[in-house]
C-alpha atoms as one frame of an Amber mdcrd trajectory, in Angstrom:
protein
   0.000   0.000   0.000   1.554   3.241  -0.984   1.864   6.159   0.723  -1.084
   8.480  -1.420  -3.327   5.573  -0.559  -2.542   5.345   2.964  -2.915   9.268
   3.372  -6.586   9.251   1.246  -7.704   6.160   3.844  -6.008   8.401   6.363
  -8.186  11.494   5.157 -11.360   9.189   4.800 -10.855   7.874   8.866 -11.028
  10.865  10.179 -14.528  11.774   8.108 -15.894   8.496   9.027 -14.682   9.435
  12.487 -16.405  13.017  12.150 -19.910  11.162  11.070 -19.374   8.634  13.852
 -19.049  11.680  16.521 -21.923  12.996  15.076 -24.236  10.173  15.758 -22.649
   9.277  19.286 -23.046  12.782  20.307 -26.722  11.974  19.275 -26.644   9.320
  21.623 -25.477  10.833  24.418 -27.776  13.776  24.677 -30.405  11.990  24.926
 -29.384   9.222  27.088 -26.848  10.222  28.849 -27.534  13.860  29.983 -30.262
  12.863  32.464 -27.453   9.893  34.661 -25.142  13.387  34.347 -27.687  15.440
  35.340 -28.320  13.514  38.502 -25.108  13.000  39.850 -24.697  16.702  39.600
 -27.860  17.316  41.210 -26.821  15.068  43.937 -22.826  17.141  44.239 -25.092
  20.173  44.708 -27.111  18.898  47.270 -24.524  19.010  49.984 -22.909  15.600
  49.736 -19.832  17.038  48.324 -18.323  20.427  48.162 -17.816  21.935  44.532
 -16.390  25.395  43.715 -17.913  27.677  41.189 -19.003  26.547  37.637 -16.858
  28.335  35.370 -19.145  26.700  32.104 -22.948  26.556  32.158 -24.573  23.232
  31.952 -26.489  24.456  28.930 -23.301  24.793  27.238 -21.371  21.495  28.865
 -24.357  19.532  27.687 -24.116  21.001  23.745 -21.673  22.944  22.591 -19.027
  21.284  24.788 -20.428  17.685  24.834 -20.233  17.867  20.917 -16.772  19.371
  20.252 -15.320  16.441  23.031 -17.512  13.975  20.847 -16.624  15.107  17.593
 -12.920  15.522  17.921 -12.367  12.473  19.981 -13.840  10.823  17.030 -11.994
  12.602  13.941  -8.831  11.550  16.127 -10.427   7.712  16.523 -11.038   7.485
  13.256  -7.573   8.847  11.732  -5.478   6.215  14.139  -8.103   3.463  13.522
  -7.715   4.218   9.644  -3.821   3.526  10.186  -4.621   0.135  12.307  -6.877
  -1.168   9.360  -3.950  -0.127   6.559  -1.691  -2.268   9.013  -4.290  -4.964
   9.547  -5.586  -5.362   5.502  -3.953  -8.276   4.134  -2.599  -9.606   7.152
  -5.277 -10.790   9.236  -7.085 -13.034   6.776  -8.173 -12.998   3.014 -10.562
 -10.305   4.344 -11.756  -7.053   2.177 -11.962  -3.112   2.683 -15.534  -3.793
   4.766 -14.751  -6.896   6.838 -11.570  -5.723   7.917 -12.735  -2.049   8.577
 -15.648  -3.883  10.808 -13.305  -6.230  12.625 -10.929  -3.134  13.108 -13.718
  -1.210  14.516 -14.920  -4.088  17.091 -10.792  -4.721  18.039 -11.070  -1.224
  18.540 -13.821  -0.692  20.700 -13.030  -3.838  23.236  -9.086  -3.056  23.730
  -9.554   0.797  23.533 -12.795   1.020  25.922 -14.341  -1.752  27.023 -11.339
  -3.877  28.290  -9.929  -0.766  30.047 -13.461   0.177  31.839 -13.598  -3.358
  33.092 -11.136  -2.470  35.758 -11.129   1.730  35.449 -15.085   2.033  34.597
 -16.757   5.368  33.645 -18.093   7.527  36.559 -20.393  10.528  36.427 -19.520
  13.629  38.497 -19.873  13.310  42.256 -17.938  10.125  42.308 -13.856  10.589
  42.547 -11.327  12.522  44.401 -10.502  15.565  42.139  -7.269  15.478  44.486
  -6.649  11.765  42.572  -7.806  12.823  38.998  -4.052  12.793  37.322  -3.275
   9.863  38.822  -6.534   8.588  38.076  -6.238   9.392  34.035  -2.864   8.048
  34.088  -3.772   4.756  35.175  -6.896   4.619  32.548  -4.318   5.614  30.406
  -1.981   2.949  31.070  -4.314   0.381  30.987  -5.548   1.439  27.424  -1.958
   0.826  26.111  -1.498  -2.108  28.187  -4.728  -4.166  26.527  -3.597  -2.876
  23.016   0.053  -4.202  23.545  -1.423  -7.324  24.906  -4.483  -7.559  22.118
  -1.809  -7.327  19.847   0.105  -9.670  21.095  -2.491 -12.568  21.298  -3.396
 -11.871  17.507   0.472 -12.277  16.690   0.384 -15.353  18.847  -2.542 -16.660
  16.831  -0.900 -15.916  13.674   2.329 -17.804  14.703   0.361 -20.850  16.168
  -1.965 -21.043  13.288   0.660 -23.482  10.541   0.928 -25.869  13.126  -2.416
 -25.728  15.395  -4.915 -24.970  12.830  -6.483 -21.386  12.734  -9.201 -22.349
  15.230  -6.975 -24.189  18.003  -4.704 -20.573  17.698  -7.033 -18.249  17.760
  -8.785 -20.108  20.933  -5.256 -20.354  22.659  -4.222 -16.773  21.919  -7.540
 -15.326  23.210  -7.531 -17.349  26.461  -3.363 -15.878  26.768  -5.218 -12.383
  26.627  -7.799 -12.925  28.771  -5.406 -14.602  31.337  -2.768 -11.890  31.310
  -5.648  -9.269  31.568  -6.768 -10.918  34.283  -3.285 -10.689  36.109  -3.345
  -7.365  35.135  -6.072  -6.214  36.935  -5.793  -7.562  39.704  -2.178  -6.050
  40.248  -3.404  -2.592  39.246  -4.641  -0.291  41.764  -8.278   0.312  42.334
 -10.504   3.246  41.580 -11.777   5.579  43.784 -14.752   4.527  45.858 -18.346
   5.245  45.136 -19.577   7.816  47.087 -22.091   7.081  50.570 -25.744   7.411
  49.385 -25.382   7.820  45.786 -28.058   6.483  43.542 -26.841   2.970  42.330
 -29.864   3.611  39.845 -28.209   6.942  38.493 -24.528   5.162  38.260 -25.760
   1.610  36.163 -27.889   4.944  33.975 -24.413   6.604  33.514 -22.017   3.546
  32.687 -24.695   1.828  30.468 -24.882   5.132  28.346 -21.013   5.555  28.367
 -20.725   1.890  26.773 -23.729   2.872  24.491 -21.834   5.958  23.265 -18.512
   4.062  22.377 -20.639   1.155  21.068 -22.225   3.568  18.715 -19.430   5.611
  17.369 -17.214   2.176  16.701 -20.104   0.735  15.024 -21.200   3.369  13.196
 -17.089   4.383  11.974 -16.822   0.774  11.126 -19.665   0.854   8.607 -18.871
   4.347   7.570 -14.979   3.475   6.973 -15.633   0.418   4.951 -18.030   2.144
   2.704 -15.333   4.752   2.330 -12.330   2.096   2.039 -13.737  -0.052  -0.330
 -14.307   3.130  -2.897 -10.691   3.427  -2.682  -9.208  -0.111  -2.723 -11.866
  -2.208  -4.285 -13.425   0.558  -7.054 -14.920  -2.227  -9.348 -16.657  -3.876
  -7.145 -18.452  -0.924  -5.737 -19.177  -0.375  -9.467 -20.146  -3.613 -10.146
 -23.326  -3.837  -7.224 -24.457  -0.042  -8.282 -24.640  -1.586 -11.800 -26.640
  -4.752 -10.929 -28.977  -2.349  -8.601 -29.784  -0.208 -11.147 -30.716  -3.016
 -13.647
């Protein structure tokens, strides 16, 4: 793959990223505001102290929710566009759409839902602020750590595969993952503790909407990329079906 195709899938990541932000911001204004809304209603009611709010909420829960949305997703897409140039080829006799979709769900379990199984998503209210770098830098750390390890497993897999048979390897690498994520947990650190008398109904609201966000925007830039990919690598086929439709 050269490098002017590699910068127009590049280019085309980031859109499908932009589109995907688009819908997930969607998505989380109207089902995640109200868990947000909640646990702020609860800070203010005493529980917690809080100092003065610098941005509205009108504006936190639009204009800001959308930019985080939207350029967390053009940046998303644009490294997840690089990952699938990486993975095409060498993951399979896969095309443009299948491997854009499995890059999408590799994606969205080593990037997010791996991570939140041991550091997962809390609404205000609930965390030290004193503890929030060290906080993000051990959510950070464990992002890397499962896409070192994800990695890993698939190059295990690949290396197993001549002698084992593709099913035996893939079955041995993903129990090495899940193992060695399992280790890893449980010599990480734990997050902060939930708050006395906070609504347990408010904090499943919150975390099922943050997994409903991410779900959305990787699923969504997974069918958006491979639309996009296959007009660049696989042009006659795209032709091809828009000729037999419009027969």
């Amino acid at each position: 793959m050269n490098s002017v195709t590699v910068r127009t899938l590049l280019v085309r990541g980031m859109l499908a990223g932009l589109g995907a932000g688009v819908l997930a911001f969607v998505f989380a204004y109207f089902v995640g505001e109200g868990s947000v809304d909640a646990a702020i209603a609860f800070e203010e009611s005493g529980a917690h102290e809080h100092g003065e709010e610098l941005v509205s909420r009108s504006v936190q829960s639009t204009a800001g929710l959308a930019t985080g949305v939207l350029v967390f997703g053009v940046a998303i897409g644009g490294i997840a566009a690089l990952a699938f140039c990486f993975a095409l080829g060498r993951i399979g006799r896969f095309g443009a759409r299948a491997t854009a979709a499995l890059t999408a769900l590799a994606g969205f379990l080593l990037v997010y839902l791996v991570p939140i199984l041991k550091y997962p998503a809390n609404p205000p209210a609930v965390g030290d602020p004193d503890t929030l770098g060290k906080r993000t830098s051990l959510f950070v750390l464990m992002i890397a750590l499962s896409v070192l390890l994800g990695t890993a497993a698939v190059l295990l897999g690949r290396r197993l595969a001549p002698a084992w048979g593709n099913w035996n390897a893939s079955i041995t690498a993903g129990a090495a993952f899940v193992a060695v994520v399992g280790v890893m947990m449980a010599v990480l650190p734990r997050g902060d503790a939930i708050p006395r008398g906070f609504p347990a109904a408010d904090l499943w609201e919150f975390r099922l909407a943050s997994i409903g966000i991410q779900a959305v925007l990787w699923s969504a830039f997974g069918l958006l990329f491979g639309y996009l990919a296959e007009r660049v690598l696989e042009p006659r086929a795209v032709r091809g079906r828009v000729a037999t439709l419009a027969a």
